[in-house]
Structures are given as structure tokens and as C-alpha cells.
LODOSE-132790 format. One record per residue: residue number from 1; x, y, z of N, C-alpha, C, O, CB in turn. Coordinates in steps of 0.001 Angstrom, whole numbers, plus 500000, padded with zeros to 6 digits. Each point is the difference from the previous one (the first is absolute). Glycine has a CB too. Layout:
% LODOSE-132790
[node NUM [X Y Z] [X Y Z] [X Y Z] [X Y Z] [X Y Z]]
...
//
This chain:
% LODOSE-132790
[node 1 [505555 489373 508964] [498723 500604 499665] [499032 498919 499560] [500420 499042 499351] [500712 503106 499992]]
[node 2 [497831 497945 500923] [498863 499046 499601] [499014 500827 498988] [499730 501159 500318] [500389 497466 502112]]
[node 3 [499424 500925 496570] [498922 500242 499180] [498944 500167 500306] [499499 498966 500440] [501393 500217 498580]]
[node 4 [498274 501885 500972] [498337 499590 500501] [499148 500299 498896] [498853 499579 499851] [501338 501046 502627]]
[node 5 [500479 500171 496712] [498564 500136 498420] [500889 500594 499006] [500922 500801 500154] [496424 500012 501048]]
[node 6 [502212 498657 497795] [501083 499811 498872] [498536 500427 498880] [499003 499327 499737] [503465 498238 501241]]
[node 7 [498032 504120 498457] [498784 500700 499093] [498785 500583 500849] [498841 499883 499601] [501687 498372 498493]]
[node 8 [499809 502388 503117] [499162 500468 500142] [498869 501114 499263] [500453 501036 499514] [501105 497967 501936]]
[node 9 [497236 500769 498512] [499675 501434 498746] [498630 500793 500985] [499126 499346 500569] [501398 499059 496205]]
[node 10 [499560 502912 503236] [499119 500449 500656] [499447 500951 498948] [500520 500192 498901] [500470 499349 503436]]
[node 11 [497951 501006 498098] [499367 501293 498680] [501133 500912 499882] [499943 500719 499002] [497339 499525 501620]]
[node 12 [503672 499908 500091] [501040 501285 500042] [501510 499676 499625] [500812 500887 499738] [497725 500078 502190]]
[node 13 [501720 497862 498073] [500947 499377 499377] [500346 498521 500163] [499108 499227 500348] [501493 502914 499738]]
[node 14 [500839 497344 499648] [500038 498604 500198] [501531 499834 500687] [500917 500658 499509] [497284 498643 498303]]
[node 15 [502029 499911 503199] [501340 500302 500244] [500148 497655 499886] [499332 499113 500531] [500889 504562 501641]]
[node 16 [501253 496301 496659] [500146 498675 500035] [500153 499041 500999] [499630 498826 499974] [500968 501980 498471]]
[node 17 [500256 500087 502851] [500615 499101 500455] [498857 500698 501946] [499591 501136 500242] [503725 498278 497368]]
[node 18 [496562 499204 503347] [499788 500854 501044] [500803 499153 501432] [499366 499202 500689] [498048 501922 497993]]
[node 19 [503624 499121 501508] [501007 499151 500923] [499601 500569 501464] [499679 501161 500253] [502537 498553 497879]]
[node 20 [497891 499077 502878] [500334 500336 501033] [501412 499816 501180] [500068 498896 500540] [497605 500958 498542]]
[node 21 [503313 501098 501264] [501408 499749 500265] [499681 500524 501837] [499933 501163 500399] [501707 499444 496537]]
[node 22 [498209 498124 503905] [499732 500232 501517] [498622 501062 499983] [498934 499768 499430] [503978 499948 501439]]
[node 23 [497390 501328 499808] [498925 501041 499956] [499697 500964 498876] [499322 501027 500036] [501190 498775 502091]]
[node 24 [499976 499782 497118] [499948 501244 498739] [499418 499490 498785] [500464 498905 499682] [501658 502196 501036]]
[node 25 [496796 499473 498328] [499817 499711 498954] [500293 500580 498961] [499658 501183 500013] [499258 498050 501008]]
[node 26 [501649 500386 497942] [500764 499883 498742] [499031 500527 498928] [498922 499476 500278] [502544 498458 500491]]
[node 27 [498384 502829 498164] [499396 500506 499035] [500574 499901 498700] [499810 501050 499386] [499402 500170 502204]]
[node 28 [501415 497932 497748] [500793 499678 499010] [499588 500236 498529] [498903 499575 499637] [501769 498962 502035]]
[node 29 [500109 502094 497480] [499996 500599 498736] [501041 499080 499039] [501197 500288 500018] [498209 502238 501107]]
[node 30 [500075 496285 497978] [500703 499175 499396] [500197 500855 498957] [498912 500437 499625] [500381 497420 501194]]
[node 31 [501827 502668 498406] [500312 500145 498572] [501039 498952 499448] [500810 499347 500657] [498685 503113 499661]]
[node 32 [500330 497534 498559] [500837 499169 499235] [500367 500329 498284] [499264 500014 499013] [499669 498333 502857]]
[node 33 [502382 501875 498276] [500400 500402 498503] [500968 499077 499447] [500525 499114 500674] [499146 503253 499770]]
[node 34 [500554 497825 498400] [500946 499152 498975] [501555 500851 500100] [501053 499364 500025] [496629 499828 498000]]
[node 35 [502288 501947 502015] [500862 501007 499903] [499866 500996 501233] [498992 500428 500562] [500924 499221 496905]]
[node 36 [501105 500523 502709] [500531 501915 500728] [500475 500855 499343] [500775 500849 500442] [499889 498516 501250]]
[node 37 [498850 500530 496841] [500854 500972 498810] [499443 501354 500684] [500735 500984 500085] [499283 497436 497197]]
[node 38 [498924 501591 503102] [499246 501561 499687] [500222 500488 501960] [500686 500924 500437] [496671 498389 496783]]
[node 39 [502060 499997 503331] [499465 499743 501205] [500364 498663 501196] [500494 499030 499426] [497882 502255 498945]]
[node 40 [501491 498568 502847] [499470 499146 500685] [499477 499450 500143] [500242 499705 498830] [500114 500822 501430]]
[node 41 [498637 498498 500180] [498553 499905 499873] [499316 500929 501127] [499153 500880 499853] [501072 496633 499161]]
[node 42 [500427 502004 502193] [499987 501378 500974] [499091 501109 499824] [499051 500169 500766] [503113 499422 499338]]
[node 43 [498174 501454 498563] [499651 500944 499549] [498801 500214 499413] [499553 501122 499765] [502363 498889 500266]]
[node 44 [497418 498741 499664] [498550 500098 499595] [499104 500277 501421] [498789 500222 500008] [501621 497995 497755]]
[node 45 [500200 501738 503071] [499060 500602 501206] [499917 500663 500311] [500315 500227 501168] [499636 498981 499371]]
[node 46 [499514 501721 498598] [499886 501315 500196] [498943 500826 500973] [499262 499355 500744] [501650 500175 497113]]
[node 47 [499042 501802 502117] [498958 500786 501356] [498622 499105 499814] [499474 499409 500943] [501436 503618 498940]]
[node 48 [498603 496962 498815] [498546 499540 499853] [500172 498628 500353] [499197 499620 500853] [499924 501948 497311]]
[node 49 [501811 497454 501369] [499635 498733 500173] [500132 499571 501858] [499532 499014 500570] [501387 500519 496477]]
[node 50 [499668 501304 503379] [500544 500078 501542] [499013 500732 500710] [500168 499816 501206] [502286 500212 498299]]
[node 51 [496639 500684 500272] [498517 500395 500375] [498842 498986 499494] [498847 500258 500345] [501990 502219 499504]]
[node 52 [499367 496594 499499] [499095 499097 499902] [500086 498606 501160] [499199 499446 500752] [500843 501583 496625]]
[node 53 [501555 498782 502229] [500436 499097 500713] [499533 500558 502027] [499764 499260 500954] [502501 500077 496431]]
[node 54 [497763 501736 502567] [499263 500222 501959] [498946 500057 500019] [499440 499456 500951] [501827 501779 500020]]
[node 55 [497841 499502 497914] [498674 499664 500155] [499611 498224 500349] [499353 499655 500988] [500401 502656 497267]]
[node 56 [500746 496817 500803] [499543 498441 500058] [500781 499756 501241] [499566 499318 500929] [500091 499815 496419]]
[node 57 [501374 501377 502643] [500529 499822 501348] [498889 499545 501254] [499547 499008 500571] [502238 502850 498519]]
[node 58 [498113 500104 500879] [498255 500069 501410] [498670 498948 499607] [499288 499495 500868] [500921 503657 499414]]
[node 59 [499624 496643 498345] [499339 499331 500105] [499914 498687 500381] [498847 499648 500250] [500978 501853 498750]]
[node 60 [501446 497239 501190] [500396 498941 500197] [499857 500278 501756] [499280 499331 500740] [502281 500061 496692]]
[node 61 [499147 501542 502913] [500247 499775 501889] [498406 500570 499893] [499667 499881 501179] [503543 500851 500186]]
[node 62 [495655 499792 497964] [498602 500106 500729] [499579 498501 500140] [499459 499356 500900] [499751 503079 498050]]
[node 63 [501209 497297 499924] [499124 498655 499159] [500743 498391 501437] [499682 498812 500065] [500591 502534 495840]]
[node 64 [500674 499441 504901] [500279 498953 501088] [499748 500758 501130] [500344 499354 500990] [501373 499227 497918]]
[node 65 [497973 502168 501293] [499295 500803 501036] [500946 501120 500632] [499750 500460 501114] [498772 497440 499404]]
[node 66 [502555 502514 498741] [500973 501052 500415] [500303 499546 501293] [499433 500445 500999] [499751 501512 497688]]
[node 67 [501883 496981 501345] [500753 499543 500933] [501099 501289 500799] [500362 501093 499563] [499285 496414 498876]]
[node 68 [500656 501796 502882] [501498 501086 500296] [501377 499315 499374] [500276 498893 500461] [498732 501994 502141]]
[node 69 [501549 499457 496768] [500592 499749 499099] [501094 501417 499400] [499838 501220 500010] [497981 496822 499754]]
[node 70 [503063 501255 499853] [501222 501144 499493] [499662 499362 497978] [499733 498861 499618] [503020 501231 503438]]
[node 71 [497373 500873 496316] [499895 499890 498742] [500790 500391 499164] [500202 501182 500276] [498181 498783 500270]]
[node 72 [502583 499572 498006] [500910 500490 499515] [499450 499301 498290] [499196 499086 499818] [502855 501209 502754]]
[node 73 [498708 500509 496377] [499643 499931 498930] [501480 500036 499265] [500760 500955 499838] [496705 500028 500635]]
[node 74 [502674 497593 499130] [501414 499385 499290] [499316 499757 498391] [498836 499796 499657] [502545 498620 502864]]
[node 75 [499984 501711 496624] [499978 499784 499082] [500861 498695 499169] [501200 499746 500101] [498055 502612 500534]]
[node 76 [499878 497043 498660] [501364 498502 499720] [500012 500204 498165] [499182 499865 499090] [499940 497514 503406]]
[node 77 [502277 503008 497637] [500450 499653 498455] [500144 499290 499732] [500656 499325 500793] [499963 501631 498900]]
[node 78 [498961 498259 498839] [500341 499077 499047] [500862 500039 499197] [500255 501173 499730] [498158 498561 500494]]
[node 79 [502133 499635 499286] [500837 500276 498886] [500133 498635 498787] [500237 498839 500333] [501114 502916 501591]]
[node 80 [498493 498589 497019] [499637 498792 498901] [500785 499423 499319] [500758 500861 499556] [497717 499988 500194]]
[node 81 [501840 498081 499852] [501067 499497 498639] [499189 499167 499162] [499888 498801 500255] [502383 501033 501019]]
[node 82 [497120 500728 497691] [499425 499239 499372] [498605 498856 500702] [499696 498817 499849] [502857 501769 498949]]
[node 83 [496920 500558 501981] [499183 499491 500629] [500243 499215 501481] [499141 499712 500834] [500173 500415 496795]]
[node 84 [502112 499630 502417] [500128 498980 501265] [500617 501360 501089] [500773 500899 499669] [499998 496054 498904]]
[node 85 [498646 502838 502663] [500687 500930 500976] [501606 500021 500076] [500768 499040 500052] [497120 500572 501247]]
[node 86 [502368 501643 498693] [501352 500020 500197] [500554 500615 501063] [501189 499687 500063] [498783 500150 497932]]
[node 87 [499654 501017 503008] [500132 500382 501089] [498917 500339 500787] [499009 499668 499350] [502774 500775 499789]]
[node 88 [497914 499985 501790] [498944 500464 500773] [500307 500975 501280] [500025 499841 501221] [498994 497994 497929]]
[node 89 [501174 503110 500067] [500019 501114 501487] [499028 500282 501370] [499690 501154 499707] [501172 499902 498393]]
[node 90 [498698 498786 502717] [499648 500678 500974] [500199 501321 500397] [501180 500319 500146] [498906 497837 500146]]
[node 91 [498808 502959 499986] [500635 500957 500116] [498903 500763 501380] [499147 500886 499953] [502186 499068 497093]]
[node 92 [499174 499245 504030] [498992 500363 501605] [499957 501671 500111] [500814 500850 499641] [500218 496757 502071]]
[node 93 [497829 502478 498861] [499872 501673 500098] [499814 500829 499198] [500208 501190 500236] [500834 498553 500936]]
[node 94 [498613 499903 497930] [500086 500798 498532] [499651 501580 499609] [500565 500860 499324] [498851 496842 500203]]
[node 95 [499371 502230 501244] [499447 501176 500232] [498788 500006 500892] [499397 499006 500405] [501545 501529 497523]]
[node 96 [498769 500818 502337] [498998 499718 501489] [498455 500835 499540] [499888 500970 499249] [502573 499192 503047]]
[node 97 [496649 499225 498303] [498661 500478 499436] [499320 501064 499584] [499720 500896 500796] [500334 497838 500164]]
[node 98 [499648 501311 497970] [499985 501617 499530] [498710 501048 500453] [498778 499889 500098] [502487 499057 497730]]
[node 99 [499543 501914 502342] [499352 501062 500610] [498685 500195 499354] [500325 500094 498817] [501802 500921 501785]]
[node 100 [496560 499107 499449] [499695 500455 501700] [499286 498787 500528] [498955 500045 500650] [500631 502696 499097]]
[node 101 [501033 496231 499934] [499992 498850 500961] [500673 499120 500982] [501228 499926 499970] [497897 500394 498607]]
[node 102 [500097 498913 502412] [501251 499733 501430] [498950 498983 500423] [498802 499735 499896] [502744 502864 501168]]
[node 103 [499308 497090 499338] [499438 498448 501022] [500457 500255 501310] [501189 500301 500111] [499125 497722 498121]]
[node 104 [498855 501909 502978] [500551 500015 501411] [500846 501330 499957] [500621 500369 500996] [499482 496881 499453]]
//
């Protein structure tokens, strides 16, 4: 995967990560916690934050002219030890653009 914008922020939301893997672009949701006592980090992505994340979505593929293109929205866990990374999950496919929005 290659990087193409790292913080994207639009009036409708901000998505951290924006990868491109061959024909497909990447929509990435960085969390990062110290603990899994309660939760995942995963789990902070919730309906609202996952309706923000497609809105900035549409707004990034306008803002390049809505390419033909396949699009997917991954999530990358962090995980902390005293501040230093301690694992890093990937989690491809995570979830798919929320209704009542669509691309192509």
C-alpha cells in the first residue's frame, strides 16, 4: 500500500489515513489505546464516527475528481506500553459506507 494523505480534514469529517492498494483506495481509521480493559480500540468506531468517516470519504474522491476506482474503509489498531507501540493491528474491510451513501 502506498500513502497518499495522511489527516485528511473536510467540513464533514477527517479520515487519518488515505492509502492506495493497485486499484483501490483505502479510508483508514487510526485508534490507539494503552489498554483493552474496557474495549478494543476498534470499538470507538462507532455508527456516527463511520458516517463521518464516508461523508470526508466523498469529499476526498470529489476533491480528486471521483476517479473509477474500488473503495474500502480499514481500521488500524494501536496498542500502547507506556507510550511506546506495542502492537498494531490492521483490520481491512472494516465496514462499508454508511447508508444513505455510495460511491459508483
Amino acid at each position: 500500500m502506498k500513502v497518499l494523505v495522511r489527516n485528511f480534514v473536510s467540513k464533514r469529517g477527517e479520515i487519518d489515513l488515505v492509502l492506495k492498494d493497485h486499484e483501490c483506495l483505502i479510508f483508514a481509521e487510526v485508534k490507539a489505546r494503552s489498554s483493552e480493559k474496557w474495549n478494543r480500540p476498534a470499538a470507538a468506531v462507532n455508527q456516527k464516527k463511520r458516517r463521518h468517516l464516508s461523508m470526508a470519504a466523498l469529499d476526498y474522491l470529489k476533491s480528486i475528481r471521483n476517479p473509477e476506482v474500488k473503495v474500502r474503509f480499514d481500521i488500524v489498531e494501536v496498542l500502547l506500553n507506556q507510550d511506546e507501540v506495542r502492537e498494531i493491528r490492521h483490520l481491512p474491510n472494516s465496514f462499508e459506507m454508511e447508508t444513505p451513501f455510495r460511491y459508483r
